[in-house]
Structures are given as C-alpha cells and as structure tokens.
N, C-alpha and C positions, 0 to 999 in steps of 0.2 A: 385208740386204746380205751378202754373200761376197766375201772376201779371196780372191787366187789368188796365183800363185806372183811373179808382178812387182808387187807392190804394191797394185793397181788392186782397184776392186771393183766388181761385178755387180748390180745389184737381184734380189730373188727375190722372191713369194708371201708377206705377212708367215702366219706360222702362226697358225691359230684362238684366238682367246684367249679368250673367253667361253665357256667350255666348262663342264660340269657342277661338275666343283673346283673351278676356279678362280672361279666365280659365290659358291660356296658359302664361298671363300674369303674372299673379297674382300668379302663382306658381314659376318663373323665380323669382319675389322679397321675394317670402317666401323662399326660399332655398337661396337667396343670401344674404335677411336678417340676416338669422340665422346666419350665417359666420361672417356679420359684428358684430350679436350681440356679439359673442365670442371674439372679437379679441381685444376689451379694455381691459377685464380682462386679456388676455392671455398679452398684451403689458404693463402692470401696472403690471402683478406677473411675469411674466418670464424676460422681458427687464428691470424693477424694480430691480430685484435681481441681477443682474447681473452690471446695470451703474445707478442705486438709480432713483432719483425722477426727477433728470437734465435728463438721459437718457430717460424716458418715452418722457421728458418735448421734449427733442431734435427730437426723433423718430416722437410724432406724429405732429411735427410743420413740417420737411422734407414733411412728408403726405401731410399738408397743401399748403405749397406755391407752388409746381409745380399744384397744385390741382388748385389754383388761376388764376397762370399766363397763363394756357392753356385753362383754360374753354370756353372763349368766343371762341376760335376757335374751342370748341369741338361742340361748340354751331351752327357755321358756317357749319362744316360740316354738323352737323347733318340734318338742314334744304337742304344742298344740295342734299346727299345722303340719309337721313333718317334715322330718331332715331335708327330703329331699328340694322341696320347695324354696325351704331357708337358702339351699347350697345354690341352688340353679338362679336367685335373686340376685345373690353375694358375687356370683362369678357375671351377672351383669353389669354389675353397680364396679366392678373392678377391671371389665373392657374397657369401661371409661376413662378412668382414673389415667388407665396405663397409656391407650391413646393419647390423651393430654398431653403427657409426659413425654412421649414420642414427637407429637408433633413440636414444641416446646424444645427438644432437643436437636430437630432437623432444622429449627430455624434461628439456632442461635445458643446460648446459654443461658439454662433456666434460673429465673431469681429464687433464691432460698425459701422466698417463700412459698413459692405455686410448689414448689420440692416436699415443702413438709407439710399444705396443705393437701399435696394429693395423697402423701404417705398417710395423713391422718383418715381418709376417709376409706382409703384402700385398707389401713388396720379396724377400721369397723364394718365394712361389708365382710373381713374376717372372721370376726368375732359371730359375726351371723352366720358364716361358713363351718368355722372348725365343729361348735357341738356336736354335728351331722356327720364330722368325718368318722367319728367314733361310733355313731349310733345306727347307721350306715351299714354297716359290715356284717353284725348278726340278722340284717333283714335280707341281705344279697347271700350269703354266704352260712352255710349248716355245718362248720369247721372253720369258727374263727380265729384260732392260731395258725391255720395251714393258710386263712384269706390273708392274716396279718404277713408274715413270713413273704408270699406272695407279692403281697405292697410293698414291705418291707426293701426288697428285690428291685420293684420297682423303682422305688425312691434310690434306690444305689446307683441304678444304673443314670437315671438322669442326673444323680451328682456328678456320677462318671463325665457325662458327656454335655451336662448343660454347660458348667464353666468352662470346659475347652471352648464351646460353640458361642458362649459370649466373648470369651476373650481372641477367638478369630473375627466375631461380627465387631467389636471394638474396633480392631489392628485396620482390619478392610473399610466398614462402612461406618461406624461409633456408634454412640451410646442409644441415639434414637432405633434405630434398626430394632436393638436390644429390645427396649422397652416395645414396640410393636411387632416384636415376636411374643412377646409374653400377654400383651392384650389377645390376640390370634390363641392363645393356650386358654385363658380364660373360657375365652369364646365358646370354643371348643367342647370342654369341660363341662359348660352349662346345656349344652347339649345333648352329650352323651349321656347327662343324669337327665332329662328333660325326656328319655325314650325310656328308661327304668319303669315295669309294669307294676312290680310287688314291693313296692315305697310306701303304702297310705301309713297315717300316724297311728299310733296306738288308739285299736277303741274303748270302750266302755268309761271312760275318762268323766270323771265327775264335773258339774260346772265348777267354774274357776275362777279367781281375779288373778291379775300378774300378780301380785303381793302375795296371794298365797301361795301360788305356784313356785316362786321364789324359795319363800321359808321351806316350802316342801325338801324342795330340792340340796335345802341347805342342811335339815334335818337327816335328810337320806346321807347324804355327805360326812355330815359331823358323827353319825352312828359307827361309823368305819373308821377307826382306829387305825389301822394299815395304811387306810387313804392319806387320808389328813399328816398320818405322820411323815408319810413318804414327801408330800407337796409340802412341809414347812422345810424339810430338808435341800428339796427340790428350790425352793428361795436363796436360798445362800450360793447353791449351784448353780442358779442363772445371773446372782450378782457376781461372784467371782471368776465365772470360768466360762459362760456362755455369751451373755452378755458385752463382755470385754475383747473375746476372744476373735470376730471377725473384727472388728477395727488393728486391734495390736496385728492382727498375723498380718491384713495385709501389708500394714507397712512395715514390718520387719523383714516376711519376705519380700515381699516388692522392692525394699531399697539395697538389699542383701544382692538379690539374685533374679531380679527381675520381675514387669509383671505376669509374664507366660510363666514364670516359676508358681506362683499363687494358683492359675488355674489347675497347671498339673499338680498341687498340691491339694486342692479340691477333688481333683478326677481320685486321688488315691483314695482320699476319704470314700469315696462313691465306692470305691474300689472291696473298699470293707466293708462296707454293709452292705454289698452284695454277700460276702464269705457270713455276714453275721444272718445275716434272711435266710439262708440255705440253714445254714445248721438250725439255727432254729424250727425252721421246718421240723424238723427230725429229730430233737431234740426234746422231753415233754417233762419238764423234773415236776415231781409231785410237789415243790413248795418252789412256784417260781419266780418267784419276788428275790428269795434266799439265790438260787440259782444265777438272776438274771443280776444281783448285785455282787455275786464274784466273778462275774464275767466283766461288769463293771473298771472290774481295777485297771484292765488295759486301759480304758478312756485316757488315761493319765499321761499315756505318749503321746497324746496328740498336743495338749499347752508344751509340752517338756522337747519334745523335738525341733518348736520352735524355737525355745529360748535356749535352747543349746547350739543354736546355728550350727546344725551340720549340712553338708553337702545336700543336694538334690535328691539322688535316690533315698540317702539314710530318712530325710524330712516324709515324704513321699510313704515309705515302710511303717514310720510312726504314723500316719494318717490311716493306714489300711490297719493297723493292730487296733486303733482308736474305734474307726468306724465298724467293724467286726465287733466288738464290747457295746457299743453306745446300739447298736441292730436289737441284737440279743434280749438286751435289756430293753428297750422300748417295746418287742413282738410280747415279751413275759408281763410288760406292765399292761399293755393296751388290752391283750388277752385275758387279763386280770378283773379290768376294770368291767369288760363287755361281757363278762359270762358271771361274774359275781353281784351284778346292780341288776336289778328291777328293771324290763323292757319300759315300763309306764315313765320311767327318771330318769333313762339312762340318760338320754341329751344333757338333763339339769346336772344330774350330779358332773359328765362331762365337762360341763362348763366350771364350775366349781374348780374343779382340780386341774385343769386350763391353767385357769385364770390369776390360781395360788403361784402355779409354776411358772406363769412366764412374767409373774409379777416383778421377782426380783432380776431378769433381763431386762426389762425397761430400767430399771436404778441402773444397773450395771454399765449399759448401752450410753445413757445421760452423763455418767461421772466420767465413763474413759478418757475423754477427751482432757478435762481440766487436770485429771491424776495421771494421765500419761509426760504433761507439760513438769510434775513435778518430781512422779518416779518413773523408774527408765520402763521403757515396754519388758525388753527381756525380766529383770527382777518382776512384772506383774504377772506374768506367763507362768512364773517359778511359783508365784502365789496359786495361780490356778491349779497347777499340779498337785500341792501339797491340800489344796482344798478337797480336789477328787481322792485324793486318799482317804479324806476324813468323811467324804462323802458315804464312802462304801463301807468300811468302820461304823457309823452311826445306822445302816442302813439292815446290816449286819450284827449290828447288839441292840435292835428294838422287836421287841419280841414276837407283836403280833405282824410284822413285816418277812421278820424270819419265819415264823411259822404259817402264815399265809397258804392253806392249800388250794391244789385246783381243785374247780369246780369237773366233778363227776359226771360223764354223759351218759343218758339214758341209754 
C-alpha cells in the first residue's frame, strides 16, 4: 500500500521477498528459533529438578543481566562492523556454551555453577546477537512488515513444535540431547548468515570512538518519545508478567497436570502467533503502535488461564488468544522501529530499546523465586493479568504512542 497526499491509499506490487538473503535469512532464525524454543522447557524440567523454582528463577535472570549490560555495545559494534558479523560471532561463541552444557548433562548433573556460568556468557554472545536481529531485515528484505509477519510465523511455528520436541527428547533421551540440539541450531544459524551476500555495514560513517557512538545512539533514542515511552512501560511488563511468568507456569502446570501438559501448553502459544503473523501480514493500520496495543489486550489470557487452573484444552485456547495478540503487537512494533530509525542507528538505537525492555525481566526472573516462597504462584499470575491490562490502558493514553504513524513508502 501507498499513502498519498489526502490520506487515502493505493495498492501497489508487493516487493519480492524470497530472495537470496532473505531465504538465507529467514532459515538462520528458523533453525536458531527452534533451539531457543526448547530451551525453557529444557531450563524449567531439567534445571527445575535439579535447584526447584529459585534455580530456574537464578539461571534465567544470570541470561538476563549480562544480556542487558552489553547490548548497547553489541549494538555499537554492530553498526561499525555489521549485523551480520556480530550475529555469525554470537552464534559461535554460543555452539560453545551449549555443548558444554550438553556434555555436562550426559555425564552426570551439572553444578550450579558451570549452569549460570554458561547462561552468563550465552546472554552476552546475545546481546552481541539480538542488535542485528532488527537491523537485519531492511537490508534482506524491501517489505519489512510482510519479512516481520514472515518471521513472525516462523517463530510460532517453532514454539509450536520446539517444546513438544524438547519435552519428547527429555521423556527418551534428557536434558543433554536437548541442549546439543540447540548447539547444532546455533551452528547452523551462523552459517546460513555467513553465505548472506548484501550484509555490508552502513557506509559513509564518520570516524568514531565507542563513547561517541554510544551517546549517538542514545541521543537518536531519547529524541523518540514513542520509543522510550513504549520501553519504560515495557519495564514493568517484563517485571510483572514476563519475567515471572515461565518459572510460575511451569510449576503450576507441571504439578497440576503434568509436564507433557507445559509443552502442549507452549505448542499452543506457538499456535497463536502463527494466527497472529498471518493476520498481520495483511493487516497494515495507519497508527500501528495504537493498532498493535488493542490487539494487546488478549495477551492477558495467557497469566489468567494459568491461574484459573482450568482444564487442558481451556489452558491451551488461552495460549493461542495470548500468542495471536503478543505476534500482532511485536510485527507493528519491530516494523515501527526499522522503517522509522535512521539505517546509520538502527543497530544502536535497537540496542537501547532491547535493553530498556528486557531490563525489567532480569528483576522479575531474580525475585520469583524468593516471592513465590512467600505469595502463592496463582495470586502472582492474577497480578500479571491485571498488569497487562494496565499495560495497554497506558500504552493507549500516551499520545505520541497512540498517534505514532506509518512510515510512507515511496
């Protein structure tokens, strides 16, 4: 579609999208997807059984914070060197990691420590990763709502089907298996971005120190009102609801109804953000920040399903209503982000808004465990709910969020 000077808009030719990059792209996240989609169930059954609900809680908060405090430099480099570089370093340094942790788990049970020392350095080969997922997409792809939606799809379907596949490789072989199928997805990953031809970093780049490049990028950030307001928001939603939210579910469902209930309870999730990628596809609202935050509201069955313990399917349905809202809303945000920033920032400001957002998941991640000992999981789940309510309410009465429009294509 094209915007013209009265409002209105024109269909055009959508642009090629399977193209050599973007093929090679898009199969580097589907393979490195699946990996990550396995690795919560594998870190909630196997690291769960082993240091309970603190351990998961501890494990994937370690993930978090070195994830936080490097990103913006992952972000630096990236635009110096280029995404693609960063991404195919990250996906080595994280072969590593995971084979450790595989052989470590065929030979016995791993001590907590080598646990949270691999998690810490696998969340900063991260952090040197994620910049590039975002910045990424308008160099492979000349329709990056229709690439996001695309991914988007992809990432459902490996929700779909990674926790099923972990939690049969658990039942059959355990937790090591797991983890050295996820090293193999890395692998993988770095490869397929490793044959990517039209990757080079932006040119005409002025010289530079890290330090300025930094403030650059924080300057380009802080000028966006929409950004910044969305990610302080976005803090309270990774402390309340994200955060919290794989440690409580698994052990409510798990001890409710088993742990093959958890994965089909993941597969459903998958399940929606498949329906939420499609429609978005097809879907292109003129203000879509406004758009993708009342599609938002559904997210709220997914804490709420859990803490109402209902049956199987009912749990399951709230998963797919959840991930269909949470798609939607990520394709309108990510699309937001990559057609409204400066190709010379994107990475930095990327990193920025990262970093703000999964800041308050590492707190969240950290406390569940001591505040689940004190309040019940269900009553914290109910908190989560009521926070995604307020989530979308706040996101919905900030002005330059709500009025946010798309960026116009030539």
């Amino acid at each position: 579609m094209t915007t013209i000077a009265d409002g209105t808009t024109t269909a055009t030719a959508p642009a090629a999208l399977w193209t050599w990059d973007f093929s090679l792209y898009f199969a580097a996240r589907v393979v490195s997807l699946l990996g990550d989609a396995m690795m919560p169930v594998a870190a909630a059954l196997a690291v769960g059984a082993l240091y309970g609900v603190s351990g998961v809680g501890y494990v994937l908060a370690v993930w978090t914070a070195p994830f936080v405090l490097f990103i913006v430099f992952g972000g630096v480099f990236s635009d110096r060197i280029g995404a693609r570089a960063m991404m195919v370093g990250a996906d080595a340094v994280r072969t590593v990691t995971q084979i450790v942790l595989a052989v470590a788990f065929f030979t016995g049970a791993p001590p907590l420590w080598l646990l949270l020392v691999a998690s810490a350095i696998s969340g900063a080969a991260a952090a040197m990763f994620q910049p590039g997922v975002n910045g990424m997409v308008p160099l492979v792809a000349k329709d990056p709502q229709r690439a996001n939606g695309t991914l988007k799809i992809a990432d459902a379907v490996t929700q779909l089907g990674g926790p099923v596949l972990a939690g049969l490789l658990m039942v059959a072989t355990g937790a090591g298996t797991v983890y050295a199928v996820d090293a193999a997805t890395f692998l993988l990953s770095g490869l397929c971005l490793a044959l990517i031809r039209h990757a080079a970093p932006f040119e005409g780049r002025q010289p530079s120190t890290v330090l300025r490049d930094l403030r650059r990028g924080w300057m380009e950030f802080r000028s966006r009102t929409w950004m910044w307001s969305v990610i302080l928001i976005w803090v309270c939603f990774g402390l309340f609801v994200f955060g919290p939210y794989i440690p409580l579910a698994s052990q409510v469902i798990g001890e409710r109804l088993g742990e093959a209930a958890y994965g089909w309870t993941m597969a459903g999730l998958g399940t929606g953000t498949v329906i939420g990628g499609l429609v978005a596809i097809q879907i292109r609202p003129s203000r879509p920040l406004a758009g993708g935050a009342v599609a938002l509201v559904g997210f709220a069955a997914i804490p709420l399903s859990v803490a109402l313990e209902p049956p199987l399917p009912v749990l399951i349905a709230g998963h797919i209503v959840g991930g269909s809202a949470w798609a939607f809303w990520s394709v309108m945000w990510s699309t937001s982000v990559q057609t409204l920033v400066p190709p010379a920032v994107l990475n930095r400001v990327t990193a920025y808004e990262v970093a703000g957002s999964v800041s308050g998941i590492a707190v969240g991640q950290a406390l569940v465990g001591p505040t689940s000992a004190i309040v019940a999981p269900r009553d914290l789940l109910l908190v989560s709910t009521v926070v995604t309510g307020a989530v979308v309410a706040a996101l919905l009465l900030i002005r330059p969020i709500r009025n946010l429009r798309r960026a116009t294509t030539p």
